[in-house]
C-alpha positions in Angstrom: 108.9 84.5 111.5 106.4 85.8 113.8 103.0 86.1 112.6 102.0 89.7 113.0 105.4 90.3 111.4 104.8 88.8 108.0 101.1 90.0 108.3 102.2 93.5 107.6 104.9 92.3 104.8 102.2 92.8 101.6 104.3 91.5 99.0 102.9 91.6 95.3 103.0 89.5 93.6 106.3 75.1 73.8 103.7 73.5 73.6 102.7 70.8 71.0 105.6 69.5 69.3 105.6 68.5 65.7 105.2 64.6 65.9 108.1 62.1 64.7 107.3 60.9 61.2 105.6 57.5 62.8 102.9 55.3 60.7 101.2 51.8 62.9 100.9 48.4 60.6 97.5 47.1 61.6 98.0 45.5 64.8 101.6 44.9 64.7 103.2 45.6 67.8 106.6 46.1 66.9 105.4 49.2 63.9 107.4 52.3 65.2 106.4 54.0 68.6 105.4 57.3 67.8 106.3 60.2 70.2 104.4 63.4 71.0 104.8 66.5 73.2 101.2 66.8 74.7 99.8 70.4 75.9 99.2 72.0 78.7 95.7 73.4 77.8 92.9 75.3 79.8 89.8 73.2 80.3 86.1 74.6 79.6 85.8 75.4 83.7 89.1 77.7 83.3 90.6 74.9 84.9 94.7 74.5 83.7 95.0 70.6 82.3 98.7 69.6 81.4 98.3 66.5 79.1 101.5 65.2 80.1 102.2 62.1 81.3 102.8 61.7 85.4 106.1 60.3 86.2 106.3 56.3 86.0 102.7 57.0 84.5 100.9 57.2 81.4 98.1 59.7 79.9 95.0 58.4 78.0 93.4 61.2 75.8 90.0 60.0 74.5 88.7 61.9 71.3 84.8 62.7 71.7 81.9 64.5 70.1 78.4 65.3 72.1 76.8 64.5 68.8 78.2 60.7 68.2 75.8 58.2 69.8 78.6 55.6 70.2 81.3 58.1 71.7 78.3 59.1 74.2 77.7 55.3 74.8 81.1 55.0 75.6 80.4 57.7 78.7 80.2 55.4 81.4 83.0 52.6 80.3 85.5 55.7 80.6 84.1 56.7 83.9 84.7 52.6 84.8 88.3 53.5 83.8 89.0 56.6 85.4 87.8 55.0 88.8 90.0 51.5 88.4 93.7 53.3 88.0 95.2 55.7 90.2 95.0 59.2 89.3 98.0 60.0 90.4 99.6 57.3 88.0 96.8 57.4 84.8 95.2 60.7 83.5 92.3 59.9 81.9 91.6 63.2 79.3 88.3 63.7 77.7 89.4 65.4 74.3 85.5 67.5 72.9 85.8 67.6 68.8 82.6 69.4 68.3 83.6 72.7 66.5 80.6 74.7 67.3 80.2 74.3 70.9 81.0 76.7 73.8 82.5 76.4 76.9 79.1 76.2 78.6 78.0 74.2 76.4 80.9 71.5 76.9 80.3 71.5 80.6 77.1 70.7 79.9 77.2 67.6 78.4 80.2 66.6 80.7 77.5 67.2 83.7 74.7 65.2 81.6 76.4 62.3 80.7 78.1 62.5 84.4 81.4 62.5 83.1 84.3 62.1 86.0 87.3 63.0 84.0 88.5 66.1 83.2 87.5 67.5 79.5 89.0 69.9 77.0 88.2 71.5 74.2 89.7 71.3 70.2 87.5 72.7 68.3 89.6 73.2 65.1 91.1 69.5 65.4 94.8 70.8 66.1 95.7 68.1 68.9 93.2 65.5 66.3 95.0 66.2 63.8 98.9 66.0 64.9 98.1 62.9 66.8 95.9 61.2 63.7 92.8 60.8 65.4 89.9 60.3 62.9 86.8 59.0 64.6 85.4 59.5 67.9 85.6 57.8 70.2 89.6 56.9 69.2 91.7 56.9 72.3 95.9 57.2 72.8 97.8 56.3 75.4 101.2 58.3 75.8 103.3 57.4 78.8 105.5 59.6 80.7 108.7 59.5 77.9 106.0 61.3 75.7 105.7 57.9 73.2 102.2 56.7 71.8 101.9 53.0 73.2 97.9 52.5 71.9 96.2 54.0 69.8 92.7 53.1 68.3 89.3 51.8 69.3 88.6 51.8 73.0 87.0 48.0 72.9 85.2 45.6 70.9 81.6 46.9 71.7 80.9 48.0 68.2 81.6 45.7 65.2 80.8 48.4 62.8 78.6 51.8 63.4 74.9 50.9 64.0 76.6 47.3 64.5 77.2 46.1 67.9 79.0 43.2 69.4 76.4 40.5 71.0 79.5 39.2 73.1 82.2 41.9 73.6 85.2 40.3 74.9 88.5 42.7 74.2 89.1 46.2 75.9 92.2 47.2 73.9 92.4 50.3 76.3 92.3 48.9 79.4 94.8 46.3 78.6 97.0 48.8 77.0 97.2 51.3 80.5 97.8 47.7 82.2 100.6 47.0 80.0 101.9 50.4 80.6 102.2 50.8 84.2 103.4 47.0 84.8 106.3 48.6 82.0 105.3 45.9 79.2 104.9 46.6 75.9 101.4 46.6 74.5 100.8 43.1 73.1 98.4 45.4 70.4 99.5 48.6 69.1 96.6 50.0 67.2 93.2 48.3 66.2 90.8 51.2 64.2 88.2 52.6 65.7 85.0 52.5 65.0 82.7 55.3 65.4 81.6 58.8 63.9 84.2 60.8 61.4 85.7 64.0 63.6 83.7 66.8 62.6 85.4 69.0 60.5 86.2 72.9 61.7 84.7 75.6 59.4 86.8 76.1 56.7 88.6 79.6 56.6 87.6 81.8 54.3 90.1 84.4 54.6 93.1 83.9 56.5 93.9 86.8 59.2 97.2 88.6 57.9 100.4 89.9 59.8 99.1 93.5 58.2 95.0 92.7 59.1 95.1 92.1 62.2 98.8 89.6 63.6 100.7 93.1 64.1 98.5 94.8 66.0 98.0 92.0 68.2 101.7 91.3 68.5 102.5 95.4 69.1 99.7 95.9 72.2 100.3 92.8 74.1 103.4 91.1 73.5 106.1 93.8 72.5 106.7 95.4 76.2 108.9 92.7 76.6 109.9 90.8 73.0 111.8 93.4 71.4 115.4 94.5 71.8 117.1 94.6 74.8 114.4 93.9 76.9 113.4 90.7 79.1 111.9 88.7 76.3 114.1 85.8 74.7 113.5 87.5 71.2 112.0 90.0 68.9 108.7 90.3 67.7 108.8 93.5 66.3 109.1 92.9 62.4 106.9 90.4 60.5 109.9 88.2 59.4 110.8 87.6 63.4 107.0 87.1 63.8 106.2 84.7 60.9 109.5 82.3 61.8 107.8 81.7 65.3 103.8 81.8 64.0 103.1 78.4 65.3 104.9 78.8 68.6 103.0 81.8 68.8 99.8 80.1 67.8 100.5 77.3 70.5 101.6 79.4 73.4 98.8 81.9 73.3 96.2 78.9 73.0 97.6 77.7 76.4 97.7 81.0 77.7 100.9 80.6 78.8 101.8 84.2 77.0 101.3 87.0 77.9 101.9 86.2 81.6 98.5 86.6 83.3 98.0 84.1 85.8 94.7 84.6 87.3 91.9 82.2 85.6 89.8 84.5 83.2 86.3 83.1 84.0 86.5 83.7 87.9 86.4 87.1 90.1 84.7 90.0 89.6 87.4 91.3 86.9 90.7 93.1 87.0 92.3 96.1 85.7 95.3 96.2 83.5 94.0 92.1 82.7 96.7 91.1 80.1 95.1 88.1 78.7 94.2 87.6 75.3 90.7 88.0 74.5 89.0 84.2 72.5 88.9 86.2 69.3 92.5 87.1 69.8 93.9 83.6 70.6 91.7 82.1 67.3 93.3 84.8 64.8 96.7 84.0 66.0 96.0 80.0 65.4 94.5 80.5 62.2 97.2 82.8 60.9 100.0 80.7 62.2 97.8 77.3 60.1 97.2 79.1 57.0 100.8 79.9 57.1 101.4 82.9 58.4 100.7 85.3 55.6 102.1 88.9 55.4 99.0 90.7 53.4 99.5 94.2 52.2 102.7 95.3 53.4 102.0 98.9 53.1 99.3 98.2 55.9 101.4 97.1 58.4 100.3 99.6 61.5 103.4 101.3 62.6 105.2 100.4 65.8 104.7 101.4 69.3 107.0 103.9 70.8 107.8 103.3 74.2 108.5 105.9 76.8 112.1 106.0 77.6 110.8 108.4 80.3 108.3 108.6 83.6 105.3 107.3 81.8 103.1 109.6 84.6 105.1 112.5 84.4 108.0 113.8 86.5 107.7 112.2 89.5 107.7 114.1 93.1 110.5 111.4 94.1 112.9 109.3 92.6 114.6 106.7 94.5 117.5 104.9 93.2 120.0 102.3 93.2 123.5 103.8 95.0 125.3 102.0 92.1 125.4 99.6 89.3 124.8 96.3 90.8 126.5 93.5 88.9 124.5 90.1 87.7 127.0 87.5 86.9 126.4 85.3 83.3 125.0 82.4 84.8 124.1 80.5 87.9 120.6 80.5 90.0 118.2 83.6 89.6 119.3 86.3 92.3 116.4 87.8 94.6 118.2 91.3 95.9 116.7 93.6 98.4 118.3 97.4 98.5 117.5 99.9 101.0 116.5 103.3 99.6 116.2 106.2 102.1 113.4 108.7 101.5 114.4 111.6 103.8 111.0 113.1 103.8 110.5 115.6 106.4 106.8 114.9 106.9 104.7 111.9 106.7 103.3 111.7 102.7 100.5 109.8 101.0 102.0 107.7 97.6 98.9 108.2 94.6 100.9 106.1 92.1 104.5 104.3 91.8 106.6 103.8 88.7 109.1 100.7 88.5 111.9 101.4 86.0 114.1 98.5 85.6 117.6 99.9 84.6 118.2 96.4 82.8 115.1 94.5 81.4 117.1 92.1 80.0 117.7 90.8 83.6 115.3 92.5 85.6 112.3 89.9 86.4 110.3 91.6 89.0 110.5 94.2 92.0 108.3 94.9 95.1 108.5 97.4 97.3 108.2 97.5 101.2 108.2 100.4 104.1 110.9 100.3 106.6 110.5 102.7 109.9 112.6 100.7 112.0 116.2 100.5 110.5 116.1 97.2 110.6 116.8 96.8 107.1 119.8 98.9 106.6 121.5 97.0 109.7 121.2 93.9 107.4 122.5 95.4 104.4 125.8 96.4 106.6 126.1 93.3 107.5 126.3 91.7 104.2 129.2 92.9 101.3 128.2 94.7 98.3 125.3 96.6 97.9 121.6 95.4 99.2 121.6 92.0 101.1 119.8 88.5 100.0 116.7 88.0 100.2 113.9 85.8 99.3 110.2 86.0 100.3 110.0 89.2 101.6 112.6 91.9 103.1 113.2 89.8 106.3 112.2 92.8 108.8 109.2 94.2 110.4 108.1 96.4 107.9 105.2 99.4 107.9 103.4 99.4 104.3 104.3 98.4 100.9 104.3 100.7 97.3 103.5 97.5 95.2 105.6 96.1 92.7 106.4 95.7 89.6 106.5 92.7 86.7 106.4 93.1 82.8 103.6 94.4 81.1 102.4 96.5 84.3 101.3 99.9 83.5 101.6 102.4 86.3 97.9 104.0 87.6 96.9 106.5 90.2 95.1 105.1 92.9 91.1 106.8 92.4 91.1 109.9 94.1 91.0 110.3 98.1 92.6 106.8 98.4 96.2 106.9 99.2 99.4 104.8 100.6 101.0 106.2 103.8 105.0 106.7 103.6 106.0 108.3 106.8 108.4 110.8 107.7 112.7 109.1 107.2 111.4 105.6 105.6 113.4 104.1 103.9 112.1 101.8 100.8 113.0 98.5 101.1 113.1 97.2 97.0 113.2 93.2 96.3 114.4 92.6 92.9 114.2 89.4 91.2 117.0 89.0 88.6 118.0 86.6 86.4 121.3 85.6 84.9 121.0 86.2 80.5 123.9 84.2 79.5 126.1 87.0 80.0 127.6 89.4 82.6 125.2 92.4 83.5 124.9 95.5 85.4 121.5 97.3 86.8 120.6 100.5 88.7 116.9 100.6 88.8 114.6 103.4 89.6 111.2 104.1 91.6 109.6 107.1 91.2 106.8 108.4 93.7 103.7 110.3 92.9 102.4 112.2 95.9 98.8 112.6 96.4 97.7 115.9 95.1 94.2 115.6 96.5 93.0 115.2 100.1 93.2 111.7 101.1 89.9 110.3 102.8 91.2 106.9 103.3 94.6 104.8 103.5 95.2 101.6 101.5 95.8 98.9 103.9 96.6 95.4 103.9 95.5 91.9 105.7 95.5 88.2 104.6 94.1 85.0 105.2 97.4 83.0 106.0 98.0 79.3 107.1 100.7 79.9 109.9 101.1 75.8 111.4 101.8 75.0 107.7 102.8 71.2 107.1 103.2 69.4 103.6 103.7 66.2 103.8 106.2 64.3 101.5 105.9 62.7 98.2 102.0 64.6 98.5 101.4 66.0 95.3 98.2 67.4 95.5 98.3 68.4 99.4 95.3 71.1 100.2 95.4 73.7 102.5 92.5 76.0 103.6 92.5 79.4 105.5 90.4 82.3 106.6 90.3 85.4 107.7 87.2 87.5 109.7 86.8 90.8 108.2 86.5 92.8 111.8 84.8 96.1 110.5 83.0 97.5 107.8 85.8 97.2 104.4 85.9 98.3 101.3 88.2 95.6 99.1 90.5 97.2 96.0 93.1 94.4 95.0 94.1 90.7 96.5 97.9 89.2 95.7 97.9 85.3 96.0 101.6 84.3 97.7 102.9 80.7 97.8 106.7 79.5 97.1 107.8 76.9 94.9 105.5 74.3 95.6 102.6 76.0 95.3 100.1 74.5 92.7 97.2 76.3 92.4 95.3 79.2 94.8 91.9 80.9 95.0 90.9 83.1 97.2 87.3 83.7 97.9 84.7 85.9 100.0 81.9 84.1 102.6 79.2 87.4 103.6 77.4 86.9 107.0 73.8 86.2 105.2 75.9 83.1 103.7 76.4 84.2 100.0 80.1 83.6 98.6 81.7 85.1 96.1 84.8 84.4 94.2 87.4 86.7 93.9 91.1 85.0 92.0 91.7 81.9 90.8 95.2 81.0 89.7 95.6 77.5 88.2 99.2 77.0 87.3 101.3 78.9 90.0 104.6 79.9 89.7 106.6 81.4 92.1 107.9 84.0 89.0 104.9 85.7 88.1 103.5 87.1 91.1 101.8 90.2 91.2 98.8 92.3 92.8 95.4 92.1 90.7 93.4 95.5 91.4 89.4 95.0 91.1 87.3 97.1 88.4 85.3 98.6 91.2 85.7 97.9 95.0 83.6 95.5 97.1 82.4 96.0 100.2 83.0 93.9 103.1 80.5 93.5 105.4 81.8 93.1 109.5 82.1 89.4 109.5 82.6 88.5 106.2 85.2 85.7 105.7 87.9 86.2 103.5 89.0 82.7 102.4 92.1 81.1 101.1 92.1 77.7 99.5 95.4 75.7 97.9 97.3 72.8 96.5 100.7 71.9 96.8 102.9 69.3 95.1 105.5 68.0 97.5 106.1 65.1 95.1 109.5 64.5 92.9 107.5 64.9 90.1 107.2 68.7 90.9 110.4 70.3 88.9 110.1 73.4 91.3 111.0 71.1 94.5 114.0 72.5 96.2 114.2 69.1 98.0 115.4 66.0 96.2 114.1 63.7 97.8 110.9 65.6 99.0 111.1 65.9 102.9 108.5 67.3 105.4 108.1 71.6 104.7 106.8 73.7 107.0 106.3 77.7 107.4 109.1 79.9 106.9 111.5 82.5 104.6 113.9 80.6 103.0 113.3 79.2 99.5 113.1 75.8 100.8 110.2 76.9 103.2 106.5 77.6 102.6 103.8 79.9 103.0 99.9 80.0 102.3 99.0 83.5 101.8 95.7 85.3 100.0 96.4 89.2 100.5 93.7 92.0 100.1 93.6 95.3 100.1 90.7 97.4 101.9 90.0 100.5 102.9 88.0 101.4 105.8 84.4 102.0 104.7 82.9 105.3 105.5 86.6 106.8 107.0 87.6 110.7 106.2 90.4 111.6 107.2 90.1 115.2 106.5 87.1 115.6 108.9 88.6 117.1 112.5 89.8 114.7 115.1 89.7 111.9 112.5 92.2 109.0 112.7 94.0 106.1 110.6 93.1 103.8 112.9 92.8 100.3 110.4 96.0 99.1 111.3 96.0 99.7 114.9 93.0 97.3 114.7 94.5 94.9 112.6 97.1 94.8 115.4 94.7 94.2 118.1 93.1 91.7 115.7 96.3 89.8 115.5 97.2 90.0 119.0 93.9 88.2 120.1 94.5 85.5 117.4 97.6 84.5 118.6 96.7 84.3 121.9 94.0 81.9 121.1 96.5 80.0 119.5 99.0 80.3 122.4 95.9 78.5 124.3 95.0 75.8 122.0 98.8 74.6 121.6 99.3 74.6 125.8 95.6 72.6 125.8 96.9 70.3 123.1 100.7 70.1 125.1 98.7 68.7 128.6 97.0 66.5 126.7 99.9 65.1 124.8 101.5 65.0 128.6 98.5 63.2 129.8 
């Protein structure tokens, strides 16, 4: 697609197992081979770590405390390690025991003792304790079929604590990754460490209760989706559905993998409507879940929310609809429809808030909306059967605006007051929405209802990007970067950014370069996925200064170890639509600083310039590939 075409398309965007029953004979290689489902855990940098093995590969977790002299001694033996085996085959994992230190506190050391391997926290011995560390330093290796092949002391440096070796010879660890990746067994199982004891987490005093404090956790941030008939595989809306799943619960909301908030918690200025469990939050659930998940005072239970059945903004000034039920067949790939919904306005309107009601949250994943003034979508949906046509990345035409989106948990808003989205006169809205087969055969007819501005509006929501058009991902790459900026060309105000990759994006940021040469980070998302997309709306705006860079920066895993890949074997992807395609996108909203549109003669003139913008950047580019062709011919 063109580029100034998809510039104006703003889209929007378990666990630890329980281990095998498994016990190690001294160093007898042939005692059973224990197995493990390791984590994908969230490091003390808000940086997303998943323990698990690389294919054909193995993971070595290595069980430390800042206070243990010989786990600190061990520092630079590890860092020996981590720079001898490739990192895309051996993940060397730094696992901090120490119950009483903070995030800042763990990157602190790491930096002092110049650790190169990534760390993460268990403060209250969980991933210790189901793998049977006792002492740190105490190492496991776990290759990529999730089996312990070592597990024990990391060499024969120490004799006995305060007792070292005058001729260390053996480095049990290193000769068990060796063993590994040539696909021997271990010729040593398990030789015990020596060391300092795991420190022991506080003890609990009182357990948190499913009536003290579970429910009301459960109720504000987890029932919009997990109770019946909507998209959530099952109920949590009584404490006996609750308390069967407590250490699922516990597990899922320690890797922040639930409630679906994407963005990394510890960069950007802050968002609105942030999902995310708070720390205090995530450690209630854990403790309830290990004390057993208690009930407490049943009479205290807090009753249950009561969710509007009904415009949760009022009655809106328009309602656009689906022309019928569409039907989503029992099973088969996940179906991304868009359907064209005329608004017959007679006058050009500015949108203060929109409100997404999925006729069928069982099925119903996400929708975003688009503006349409050429037609161009409705001759697409007459050329396809049934209602709506297919569509994956965007609408697939030209389009004039967007009216956001919609994914669980999002609460509708008004935009603040004299802001508003422009929806000309005979638009029609062009609604993508992401469905997925439930196991059985469904019907939806969603709704959108439109909340016209009541106030004057002063300024028009607009959107640009920082985008990496000459996109090309190598094969088998796992970790392929790709950087992108955009100049800011006036004076901006910033309101919300939406990442946008497809399937195999890894991780984005996007970030902000002023002219006087301070930065400032805006998003962070560590674990993409394609399927929770959405548009993350700042506390309070920030101003753009003319010339201020808007950056983009990402990784992408073109590897067969990516699950996502739509190509087996990986081949060569480049820019475009379809789902095997790619895109490198960091959205933003602004507002043009200092504009009133109610002032005499005034005019919306921000996208006019972001045309002209455009225009000049492609011819630049026109230039530079003709320069590049004559010398390629030369």
């Amino acid at each position: 697609m063109h580029g100034s075409t998809f510039l104006r398309r703003s889209m929007l965007g378990i666990g630890l197992a329980c281990l095998a029953t498994w016990s190690f004979a001294g160093g007898d290689a042939s005692a059973p081979v224990a197995e493990v489902a390791l984590p994908t855990m969230r490091g003390p940098d808000g940086q997303i770590m998943d323990l698990t093995a690389p294919q054909g590969g193995l993971s070595a977790l290595v069980f430390y405390s800042s206070e243990c002299p010989i786990s600190n001694a061990y520092s630079p033996m590890l860092n020996r390690l981590r720079a001898e085996f490739p990192t895309e085959s051996v993940k060397i994992v730094g696992v901090c025991v120490d119950p009483d230190l903070n995030s800042n506190d763990v990157l602190a050391h790491a930096k002092d003792f110049e650790l190169e391997f990534p760390v993460v926290q268990d403060p209250k011995g969980v991933i210790a304790t189901k793998l049977g560390a006792a002492v740190t330093p105490e190492a496991f290796v776990v290759d990529d079929r999730g089996r312990i092949r070592y597990h024990g002391r990391i060499d024969d440096q120490y004799a006995a604590r305060q007792k070292k070796n005058a001729n260390p010879k053996i480095s049990e660890l290193h000769d068990a990754i060796v063993a590994v990746l040539a696909k021997r067994e271990v010729a040593i199982a398990h030789v015990p460490a020596v060391g300092c004891p795991i420190p022991k987490p506080a003890p609990t005093v009182d357990a948190p209760t499913y009536s003290g404090a579970v429910a009301s956790i459960l109720q504000k941030n987890c029932l919009e989706c997990h109770r019946r008939g909507q998209v959530g595989p099952f109920a949590l809306e009584t404490y006996e559905q609750a308390r069967k799943r407590a250490d699922d619960i516990a597990t899922i909301a320690e890797e922040r993998k639930m409630p679906p908030w994407k963005p990394d918690p510890h960069v950007g200025p802050g968002f609105k409507n942030d999902r995310s469990l708070s720390t205090d939050e995530i450690a209630t659930l854990a403790a309830w879940a290990e004390a057993g998940a208690p009930l407490g005072d049943a009479e205290r239970v807090p009753p249950a929310p009561e969710f509007a059945d009904e415009w949760a903004l009022g009655t809106p000034d328009l309602v656009l609809e689906l022309s019928e039920d569409f039907s989503i067949p029992a099973s088969g790939d996940d179906i991304y429809r868009c359907f064209v919904l005329p608004t017959r306005l007679p006058e050009d309107m500015y949108v203060s808030a929109i409100e997404y009601r999925p006729g069928n949250r069982r099925v119903v994943h996400h929708m975003l909306s688009y503006v349409d003034i050429s037609g161009e979508a409705r001759k697409k949906d007459d050329a396809e059967p049934g209602q709506g046509y297919s569509c994956f990345s965007g609408p697939g035409v030209e389009i004039d605006g967007d009216l956001g989106g919609w994914a669980p948990g999002n609460e509708p808003s008004h935009l603040p007051d004299g802001i508003g989205r422009a929806l000309p006169s005979r638009a029609d809205v062009v609604v993508q929405i992401h469905y997925h087969p439930s196991g059985k055969p469904e019907t939806d007819r969603s709704r959108i209802g439109l909340h016209f501005s009541k106030k004057p509006v002063r300024q028009t929501l607009h959107w640009n990007a920082a985008i990496k058009f000459d996109l090309k991902i190598p094969a088998n790459d796992g970790n392929y970067k790709v950087e992108a900026a955009w100049p800011v060309p006036l004076d901006l105000e910033a309101w919300a950014v939406t990442p946008h990759m497809h399937l195999l994006g890894k991780n984005m940021s996007m970030s902000l370069k002023f002219p006087d040469g301070r930065t400032q980070d805006l998003i962070k998302i560590g674990d993409w996925d394609f399927g929770w997309q959405n548009t993350y709306f700042f506390k309070e705006p920030i101003t753009l200064p003319k010339g201020t860079l808007v950056k983009v920066a990402a990784h992408f895993d073109n590897s067969s170890d990516n699950p996502r890949n739509p190509n087996h074997p990986p081949k060569l992807v480049t820019w475009g639509e379809a789902t095997t395609d790619e895109m490198c996108i960091g959205f933003i909203a602004v507002t043009k600083k200092g504009q009133d549109l109610t002032r005499a003669g005034e005019k919306d003139d921000l996208h006019d310039l972001f045309k002209a913008q455009m225009k000049e950047f492609e011819k630049k580019m026109r230039e530079q590939q003709e320069k590049s062709q004559k010398r390629a011919a030369n």
